[in-house]
C-alpha positions in Angstrom: 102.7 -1.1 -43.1 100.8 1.7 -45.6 97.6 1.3 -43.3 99.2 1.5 -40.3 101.3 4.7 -41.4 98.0 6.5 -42.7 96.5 5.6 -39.3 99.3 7.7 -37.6 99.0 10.6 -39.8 95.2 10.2 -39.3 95.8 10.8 -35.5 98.3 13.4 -35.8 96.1 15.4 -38.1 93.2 14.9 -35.3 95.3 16.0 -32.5 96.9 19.2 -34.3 94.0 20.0 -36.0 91.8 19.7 -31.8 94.8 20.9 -30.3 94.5 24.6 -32.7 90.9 25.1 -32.9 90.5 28.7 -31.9 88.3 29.7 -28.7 85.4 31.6 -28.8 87.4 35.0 -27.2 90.0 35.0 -29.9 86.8 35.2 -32.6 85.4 37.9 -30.5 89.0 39.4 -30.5 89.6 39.2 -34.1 86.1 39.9 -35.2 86.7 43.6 -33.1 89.7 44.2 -34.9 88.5 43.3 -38.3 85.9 45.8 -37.6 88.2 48.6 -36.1 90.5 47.8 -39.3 87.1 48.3 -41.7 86.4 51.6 -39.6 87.3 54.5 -41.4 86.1 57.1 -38.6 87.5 58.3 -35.2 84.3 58.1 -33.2 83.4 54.4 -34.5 87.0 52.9 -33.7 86.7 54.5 -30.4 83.2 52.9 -29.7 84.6 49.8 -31.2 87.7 49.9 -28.8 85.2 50.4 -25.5 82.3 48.3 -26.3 83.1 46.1 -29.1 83.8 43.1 -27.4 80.9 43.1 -25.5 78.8 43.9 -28.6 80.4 40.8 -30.5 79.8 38.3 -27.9 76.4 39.1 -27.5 75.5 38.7 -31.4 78.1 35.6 -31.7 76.9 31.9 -31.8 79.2 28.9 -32.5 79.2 25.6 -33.6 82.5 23.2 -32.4 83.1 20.6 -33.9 85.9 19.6 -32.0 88.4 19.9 -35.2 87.2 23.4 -36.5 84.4 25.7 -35.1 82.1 28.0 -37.1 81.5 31.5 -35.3 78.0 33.3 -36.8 77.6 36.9 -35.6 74.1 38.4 -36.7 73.3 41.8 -36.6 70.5 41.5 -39.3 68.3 43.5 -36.3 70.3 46.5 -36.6 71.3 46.8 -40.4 74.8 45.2 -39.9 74.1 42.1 -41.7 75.9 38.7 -40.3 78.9 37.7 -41.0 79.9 33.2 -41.1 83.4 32.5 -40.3 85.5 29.2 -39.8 87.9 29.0 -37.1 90.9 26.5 -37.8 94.3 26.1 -37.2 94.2 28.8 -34.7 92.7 31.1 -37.6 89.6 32.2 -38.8 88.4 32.2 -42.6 86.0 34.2 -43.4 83.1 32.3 -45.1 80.7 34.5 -45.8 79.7 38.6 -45.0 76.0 39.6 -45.6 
């Protein structure tokens, strides 16, 4: 009966944990609002707001794994630095800002 119960709660983890692994726009989304937040000037938050989202997707790669997803946006080229985050639970941690 103990097996057979942790094989549920296996499968229900699986599902909720596929079911809430956040999409590639709601990184983009978050990762322009993080960045407006950060802003400190006018002009930047207003660049941000315009072209932000564009900017992000074009320096953004992913990696799904089904249950979670790690979003990597690299703007090393221009200074920026890159910036590793985990997307789970319909969240994103982030794991590391360079």
């Amino acid at each position: 009966m103990r097996r057979f119960i942790s094989i549920i709660f296996v499968l229900i983890l699986v599902v909720v944990l596929s079911s809430t692994n956040p999409k590639r726009s709601e990184y983009i989304d978050w990762m322009n609002q993080q960045s407006m937040d950060q802003s400190s000037n006018i002009l930047q938050k207003g660049f941000l707001s315009v072209a932000g989202k564009t900017i992000f997707d074009a320096g953004t790669t992913e990696k799904d794994y089904y249950l979670f997803t790690i979003y990597k946006t690299d703007f090393s080229d221009v200074g920026m630095g890159t910036v590793t985050a985990l997307g789970i639970f319909n969240q994103f941690i982030p794991l590391s800002k360079k």
